[in-house]
N, C-alpha and C positions, 0 to 999 in steps of 0.2 A: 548407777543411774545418773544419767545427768539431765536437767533442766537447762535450757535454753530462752532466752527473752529474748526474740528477733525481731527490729523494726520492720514492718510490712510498705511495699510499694502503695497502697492504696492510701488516700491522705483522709478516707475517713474511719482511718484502725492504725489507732498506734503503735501496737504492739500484737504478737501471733504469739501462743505459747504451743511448744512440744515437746513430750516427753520421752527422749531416747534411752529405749535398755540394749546397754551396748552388753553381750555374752558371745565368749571365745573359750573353747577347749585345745587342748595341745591337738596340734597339724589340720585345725579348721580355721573358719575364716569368721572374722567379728558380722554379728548380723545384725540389722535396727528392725525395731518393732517401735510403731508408732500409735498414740494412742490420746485420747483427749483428753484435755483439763479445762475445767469449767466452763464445756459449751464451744471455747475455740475452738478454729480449725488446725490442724497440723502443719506445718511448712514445709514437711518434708525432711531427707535424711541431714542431719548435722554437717554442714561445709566444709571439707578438710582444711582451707585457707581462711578458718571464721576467724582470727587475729586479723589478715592481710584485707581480709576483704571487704570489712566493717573497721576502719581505721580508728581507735582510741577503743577498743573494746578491753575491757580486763574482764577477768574472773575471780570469783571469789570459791577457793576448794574448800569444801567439809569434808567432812572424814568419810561420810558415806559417801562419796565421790561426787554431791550434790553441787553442779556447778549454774550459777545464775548468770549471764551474759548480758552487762547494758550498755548502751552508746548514750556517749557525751560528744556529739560536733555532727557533720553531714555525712548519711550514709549513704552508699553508692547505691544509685537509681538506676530504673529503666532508663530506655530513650527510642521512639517507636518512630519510624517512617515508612513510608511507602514505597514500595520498588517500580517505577517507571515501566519497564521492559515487560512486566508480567501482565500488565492491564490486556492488551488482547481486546481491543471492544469493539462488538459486533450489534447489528442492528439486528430484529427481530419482531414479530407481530405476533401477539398471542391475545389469549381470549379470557377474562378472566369472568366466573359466573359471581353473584352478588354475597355466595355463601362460603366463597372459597377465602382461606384463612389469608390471601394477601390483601384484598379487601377489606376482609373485618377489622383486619392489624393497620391498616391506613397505610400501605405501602404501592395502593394498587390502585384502580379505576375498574369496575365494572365496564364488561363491553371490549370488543377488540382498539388496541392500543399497540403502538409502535415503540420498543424500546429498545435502549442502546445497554446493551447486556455489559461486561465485563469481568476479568480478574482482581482479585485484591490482595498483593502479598503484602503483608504486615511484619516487619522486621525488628527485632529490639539489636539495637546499636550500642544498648547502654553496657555498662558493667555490673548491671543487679536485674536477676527475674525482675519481669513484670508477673506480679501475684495477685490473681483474685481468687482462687481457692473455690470450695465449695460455693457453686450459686442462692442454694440456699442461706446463705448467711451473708452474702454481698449486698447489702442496700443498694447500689449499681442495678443492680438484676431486678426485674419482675416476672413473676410467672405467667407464661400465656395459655391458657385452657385450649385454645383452637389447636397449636401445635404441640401442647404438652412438655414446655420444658421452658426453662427463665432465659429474658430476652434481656440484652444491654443495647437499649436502643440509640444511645447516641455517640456510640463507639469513633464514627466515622460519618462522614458529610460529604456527600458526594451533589454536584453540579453543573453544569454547561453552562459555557461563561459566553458573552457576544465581546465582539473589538471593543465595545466600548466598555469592558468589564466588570458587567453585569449578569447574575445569573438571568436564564432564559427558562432551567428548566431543574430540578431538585432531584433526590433522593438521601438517605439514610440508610447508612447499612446499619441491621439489626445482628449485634454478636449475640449467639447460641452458644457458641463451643472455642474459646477462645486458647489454643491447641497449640504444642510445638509439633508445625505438619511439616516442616524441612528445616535440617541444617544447614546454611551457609557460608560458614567458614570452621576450617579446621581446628581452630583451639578451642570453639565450644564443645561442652560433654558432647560427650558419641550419641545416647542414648534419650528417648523425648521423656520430657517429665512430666508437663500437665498434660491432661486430656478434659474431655466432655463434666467428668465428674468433677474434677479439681483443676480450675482453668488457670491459666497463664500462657507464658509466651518466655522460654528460659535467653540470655544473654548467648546472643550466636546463634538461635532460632529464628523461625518465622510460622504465622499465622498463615494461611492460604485458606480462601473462599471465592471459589470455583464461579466460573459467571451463570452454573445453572444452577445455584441457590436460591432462595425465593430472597427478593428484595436486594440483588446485586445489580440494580439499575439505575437507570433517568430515562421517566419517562417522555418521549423524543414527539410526541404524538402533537400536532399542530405547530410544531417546531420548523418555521422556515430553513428552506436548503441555505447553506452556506460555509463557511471558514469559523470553528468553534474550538474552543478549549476546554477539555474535559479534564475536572481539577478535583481530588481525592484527597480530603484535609480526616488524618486519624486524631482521634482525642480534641477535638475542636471545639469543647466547651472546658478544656482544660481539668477534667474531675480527675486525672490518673494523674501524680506527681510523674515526673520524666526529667531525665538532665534539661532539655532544652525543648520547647515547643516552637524554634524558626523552623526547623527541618520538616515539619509534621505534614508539609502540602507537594503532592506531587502534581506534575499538568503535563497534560499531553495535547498536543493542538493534530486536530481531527476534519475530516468532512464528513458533511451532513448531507445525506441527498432526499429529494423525497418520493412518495410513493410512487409505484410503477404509473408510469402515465404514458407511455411510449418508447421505443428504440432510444438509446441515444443516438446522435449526428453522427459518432465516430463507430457503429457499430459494424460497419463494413470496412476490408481491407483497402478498397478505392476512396474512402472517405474519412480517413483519418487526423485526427488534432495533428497540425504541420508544427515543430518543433527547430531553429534553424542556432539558437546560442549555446555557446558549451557552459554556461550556468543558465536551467531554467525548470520551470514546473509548469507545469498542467492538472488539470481535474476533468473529473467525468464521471462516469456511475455504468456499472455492469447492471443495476435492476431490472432494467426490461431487455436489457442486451440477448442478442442469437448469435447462433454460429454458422455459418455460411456452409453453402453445400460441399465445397470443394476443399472446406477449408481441416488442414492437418489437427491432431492433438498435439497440445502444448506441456511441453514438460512430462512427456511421455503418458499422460491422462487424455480421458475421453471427457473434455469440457463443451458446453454446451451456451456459456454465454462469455461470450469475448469484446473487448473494444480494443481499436486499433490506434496509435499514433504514427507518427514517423519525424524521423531527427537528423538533418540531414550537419555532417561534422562540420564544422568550422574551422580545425585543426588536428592533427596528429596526437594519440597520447592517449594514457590510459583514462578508463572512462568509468565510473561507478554510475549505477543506476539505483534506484531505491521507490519502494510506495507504502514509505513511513505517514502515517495520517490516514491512512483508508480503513474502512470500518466491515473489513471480513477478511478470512486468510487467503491472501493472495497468491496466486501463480504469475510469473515475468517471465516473457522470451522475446529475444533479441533476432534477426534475422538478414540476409540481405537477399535482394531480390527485385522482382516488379510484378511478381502473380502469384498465386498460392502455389501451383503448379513448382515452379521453379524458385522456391525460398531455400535459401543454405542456412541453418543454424550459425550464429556466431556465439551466443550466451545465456541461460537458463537461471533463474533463482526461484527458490520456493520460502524458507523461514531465514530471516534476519536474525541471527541467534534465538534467543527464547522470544522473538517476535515473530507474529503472524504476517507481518508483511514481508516483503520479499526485497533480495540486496544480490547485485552483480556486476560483475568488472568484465572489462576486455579492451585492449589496443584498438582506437580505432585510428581512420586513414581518414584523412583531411580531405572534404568534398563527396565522401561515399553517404548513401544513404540507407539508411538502418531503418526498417521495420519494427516497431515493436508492440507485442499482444499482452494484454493483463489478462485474466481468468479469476474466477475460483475455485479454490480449492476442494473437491464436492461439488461443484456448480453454486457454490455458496454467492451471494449478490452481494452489492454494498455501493457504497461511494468509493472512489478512486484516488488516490492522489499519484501523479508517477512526478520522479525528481533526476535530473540529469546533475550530475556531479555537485551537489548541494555541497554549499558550502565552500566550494573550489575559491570563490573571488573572498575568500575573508581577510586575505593581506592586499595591501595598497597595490602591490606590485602584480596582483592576479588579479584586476580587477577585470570586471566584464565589458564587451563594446555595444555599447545603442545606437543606433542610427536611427538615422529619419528626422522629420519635423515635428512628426508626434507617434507616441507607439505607448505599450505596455507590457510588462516582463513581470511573471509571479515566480516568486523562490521559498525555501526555508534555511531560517537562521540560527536552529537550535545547535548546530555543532561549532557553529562560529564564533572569535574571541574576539580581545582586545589586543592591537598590538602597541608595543614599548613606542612611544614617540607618537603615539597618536592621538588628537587632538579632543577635545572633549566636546562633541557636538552639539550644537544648541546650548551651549555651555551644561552639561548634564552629563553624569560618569552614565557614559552606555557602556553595553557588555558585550553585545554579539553581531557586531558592523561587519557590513558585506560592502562590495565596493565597486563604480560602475563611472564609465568614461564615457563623455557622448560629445561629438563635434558641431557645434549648430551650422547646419545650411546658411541660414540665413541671417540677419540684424532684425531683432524686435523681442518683448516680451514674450516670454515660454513659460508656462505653469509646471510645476511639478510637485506630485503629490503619491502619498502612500496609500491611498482612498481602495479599500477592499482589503486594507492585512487586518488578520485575525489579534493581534497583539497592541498593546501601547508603542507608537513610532518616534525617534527622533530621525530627520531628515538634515543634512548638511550639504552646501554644493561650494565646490573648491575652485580656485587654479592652480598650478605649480605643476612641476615634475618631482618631487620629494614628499613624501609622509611630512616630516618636521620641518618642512617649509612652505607647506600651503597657505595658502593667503583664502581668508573666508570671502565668499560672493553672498551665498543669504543661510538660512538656518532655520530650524521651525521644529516646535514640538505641537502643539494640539491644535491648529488652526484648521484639520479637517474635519470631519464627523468623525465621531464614537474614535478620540485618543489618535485618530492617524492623523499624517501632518502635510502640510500644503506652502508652496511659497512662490513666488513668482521673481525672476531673472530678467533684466534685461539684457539677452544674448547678442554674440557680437560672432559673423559670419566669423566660420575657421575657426574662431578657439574654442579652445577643449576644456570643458568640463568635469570634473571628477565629484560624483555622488556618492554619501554614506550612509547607508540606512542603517538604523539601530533600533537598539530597544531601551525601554527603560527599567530597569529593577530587577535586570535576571529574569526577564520572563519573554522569550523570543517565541519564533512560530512562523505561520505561512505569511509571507509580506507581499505585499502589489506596490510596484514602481510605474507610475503613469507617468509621461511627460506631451505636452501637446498647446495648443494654442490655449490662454487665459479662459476662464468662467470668465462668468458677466458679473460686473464690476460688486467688488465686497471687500470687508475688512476682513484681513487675514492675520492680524493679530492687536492687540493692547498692551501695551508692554510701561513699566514704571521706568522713566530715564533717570530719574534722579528722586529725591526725597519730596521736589513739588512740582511733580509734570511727570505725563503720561504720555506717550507717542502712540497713534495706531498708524496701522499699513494698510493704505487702501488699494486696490488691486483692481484694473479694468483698461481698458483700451487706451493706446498714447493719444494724446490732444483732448479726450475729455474733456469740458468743464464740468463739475460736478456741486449743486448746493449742498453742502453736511449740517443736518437738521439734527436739533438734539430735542431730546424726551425724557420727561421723570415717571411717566406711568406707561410710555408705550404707545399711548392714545391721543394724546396732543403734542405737536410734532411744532418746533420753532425754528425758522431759520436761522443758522449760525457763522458761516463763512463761505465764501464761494472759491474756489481750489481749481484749475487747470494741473487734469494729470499728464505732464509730458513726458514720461519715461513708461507708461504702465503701468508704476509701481510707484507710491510715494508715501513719506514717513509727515503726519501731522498733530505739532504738540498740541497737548491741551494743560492746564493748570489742574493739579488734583482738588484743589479746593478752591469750590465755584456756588457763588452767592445763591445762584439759579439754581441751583439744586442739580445741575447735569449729570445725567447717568445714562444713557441710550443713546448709540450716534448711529445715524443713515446716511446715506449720501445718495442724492435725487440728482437726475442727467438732465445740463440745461439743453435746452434743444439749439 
């Protein structure tokens, strides 16, 4: 017999005892029976690497083979994150009555309600089970009478984040059955070890909780359409010890559309979102979308509601398409033509590896015009997102071309890096710059601004023909609404511009590039020059004169200096430490 002392992953149980009767007869095979001591739970069969794998472990042998096992130093932990790719989240409307147990349990709303459903694969990365054992004996766990079995209600934190990142909209996943429901890599055991009775999640395993679970949502209900990040944080009140809780949050940036209210604009083949740069995105929503009379099956299915774009090349070369961000499992096809009648197939996509949305490539020919139809899968509806070579302009040298005096371009910048030699934007380590040239027409101030990306922006605008020898023109981190950024250029006809949009802290997503004539006239930023003086940028029309009124409550307003802006754009110091008490600046237009 041997006795075992196993430290436990749980940080409110120090120790788990089990007692293994190891019996072998000649040409059989040794078998464990397990069994309890004083009320603990079991841990399971004795680890053939318990020296290696609990580092400083000794034993003490007595004669009756009685061995006792303690650790002196740190033993090997879980370490739990979230798998990106498996979320899959789809929008839905259901009905919940006032006595049905998602309601009771406060995960729900009586009354029809719109919710954005989803997957949750739960991964341990660590080198030790994650062990909660019998629920019954877990403090973790309460038992719930409505569904009959013990809940761990704050396993997981789920919410919908706005640009300006803040949640918008909540959920909580409730663990029931915290399960090894799939292997993912080859050196963990072959075989699962916890289940519903005796939970965990073994090293090289994963949890899986399917999106038609009760309580695998956010509820989406009164939720404006827009550009949103759905972010999946596991162990979020930290109660499971784990190697490392950075890893613990996954994000996915999503569209949000809302309830059927009409066709959309692009729902016929003659009326489709006009598409003309080889890096660019679009949005739309198949909810009320039809299918035209005449119009073929896509992807060899009989689909019923379609929206169209069209993309006309700019260049030769191959071309990936994508509609990562759309909130139900999409169908893609690609075409050429001018009528239904007469479309040639050029390219098809249905699932983006274990993603519901939809991924395809093909050569195309510079000047030719391509059709393209989104669907669902099933006729399933949702928001839309479609993406033409995302990602393409992340080196200096690919960057993208804008024309015009003023315009706007939406992309995604979640597979884009950093490259060696390039400059730190807005003085701020960005991670995932995309990259964009644009010639001005003309001489005068031009605004530009990231105003509609779904993420935190830094903006930069360049000259040069070199990565590591551009010369900065202006720069901006939060001088838009909700974390996007804005700044103002005084442009000089013919040269050329090079913009970089980024993010900040590893957290990238859908971006909007606006550029076009100035707002009306505002501070675009406050900024510390030195240890006693503060600079802002006041931003509005060349020849201005402008009075800058300052204010300590908002409410009484003093006039302070009177300023002629002749560029557009002008930097004006103030002293940080002012007798008056100043803290509020306006700027009022002399007439």
């Amino acid at each position: 017999m041997k006795l075992y002392v196993i430290p436990d992953a749980s940080p409110r149980t120090r120790f788990r005892f089990a007692i293994f009767d190891l019996r072998a007869s000649r040409g059989s095979q040794a078998r464990c029976e397990r069994s309890r001591l004083g009320g603990f739970s079991p841990v399971g069969p004795p680890p053939s690497n318990l020296r290696t794998r609990w580092s400083g472990l000794f034993a003490f042998v007595f004669s009756v083979q009685l061995v006792a096992a303690f650790h002196f130093g740190r033993a090997a932990t879980p370490d739990l994150i979230i798998r990106p790719d498996a979320l899959n989240p789809t929008v839905v409307e259901r009905n919940f009555l006032t006595n049905t147990c998602e309601v009771i349990e406060g995960c729900a709303e009586a009354g029809l309600r719109r919710y954005l459903i989803f997957n949750t694969e739960t991964r341990n990365i660590g080198a030790a089970d994650l062990i909660m054992g019998d629920p019954r004996f877990n403090t973790n766990f309460v038992f719930v009478s409505c569904h009959g079995h013990y809940h761990f209600s704050t396993f997981a934190d789920y919410r919908l984040v706005s640009s300006a990142g803040l949640p918008v909209a909540h959920g909580n996943k409730v663990g029931f059955c915290l399960r090894d429901s799939a292997r993912f890599t080859t050196t963990a055991p072959p075989s699962p070890r916890y289940n519903c009775d005796y939970q965990g999640i073994q090293s090289g395993w994963a949890d899986i909780y399917d999106a038609s679970l009760p309580c695998q949502w956010v509820d989406l209900t009164g939720v404006a359409p827009g550009l949103y990040v759905l972010e999946i944080e596991v162990n979020p009140e930290g109660r499971l010890t784990e190697t490392s809780r950075s890893n613990n949050l996954a994000r996915m940036s999503l569209v949000v559309d809302g309830p059927c209210s009409g066709a959309p604009a692009n729902d016929n083949f003659d009326s489709p979102i006009l598409m003309t740069r080889r890096v660019e995105s679009a949005f739309s929503s198949t909810a009320c979308a039809t299918r035209e009379p005449e119009e073929r099956n896509h992807t060899g299915r009989n689909v019923t509601n379609t929206v169209w774009f069209r993309w006309i090349a700019p260049v030769s070369g191959n071309v990936v398409m994508t509609t990562e961000g759309s909130t139900f499992d999409t169908l893609l096809a690609v075409y050429r033509g001018t009528n239904h009648a007469g479309l040639t197939s050029v390219a098809t996509g249905n699932n983006d590896g274990d993603r519901w949305t939809s991924r395809l490539s093909f050569t195309a020919t510079s000047n030719t015009v391509y059709q393209i139809v989104v669907a669902g899968l099933a006729n399933a509806p949702g928001a839309v997102a479609l993406h033409v070579n995302p990602g393409r302009n992340d080196a200096f040298s690919e960057r993208t071309t804008l024309e015009g005096s003023n315009g706007s371009i939406a992309g995604l910048n979640t597979s884009a890096s950093r490259e060696s030699g390039e400059p730190s934007h807005a003085n701020l380590p960005g991670t995932n710059s995309v990259w964009f040239s644009w010639q001005s027409p003309t001489n005068g101030p031009v605004q530009f601004d990231t105003v509609g990306s779904n993420f935190d922006t830094v903006l930069a605008i360049y000259t040069g023909t070199r990565l590591n020898e551009l010369t900065l023109v202006a720069s901006d981190n939060d001088s838009g609404p909700s974390r996007t950024s804005r700044t103002v250029v005084h442009a000089m006809a013919g040269t050329t511009y090079h913009l970089a949009v980024d993010a900040v802290g590893y957290r990238p997503g859908f971006f909007r590039l606006n550029w076009g004539a100035p707002d009306s006239s505002r501070f675009l930023a406050i900024v510390a020059s030195s240890a006693s003086e503060i600079q802002m940028n006041l931003q509005g029309s060349p020849g201005l004169i402008y009075d800058l009124q300052t204010s300590a409550d908002l409410v009484s307003w003093t006039n302070w200096i009177r300023v002629t802006n002749l560029n557009g754009i002008m930097w004006i110091p103030d002293p940080l430490i002012d007798p008056a008490g100043r803290r509020y600046y306006r700027a009022v237009t002399v007439p």
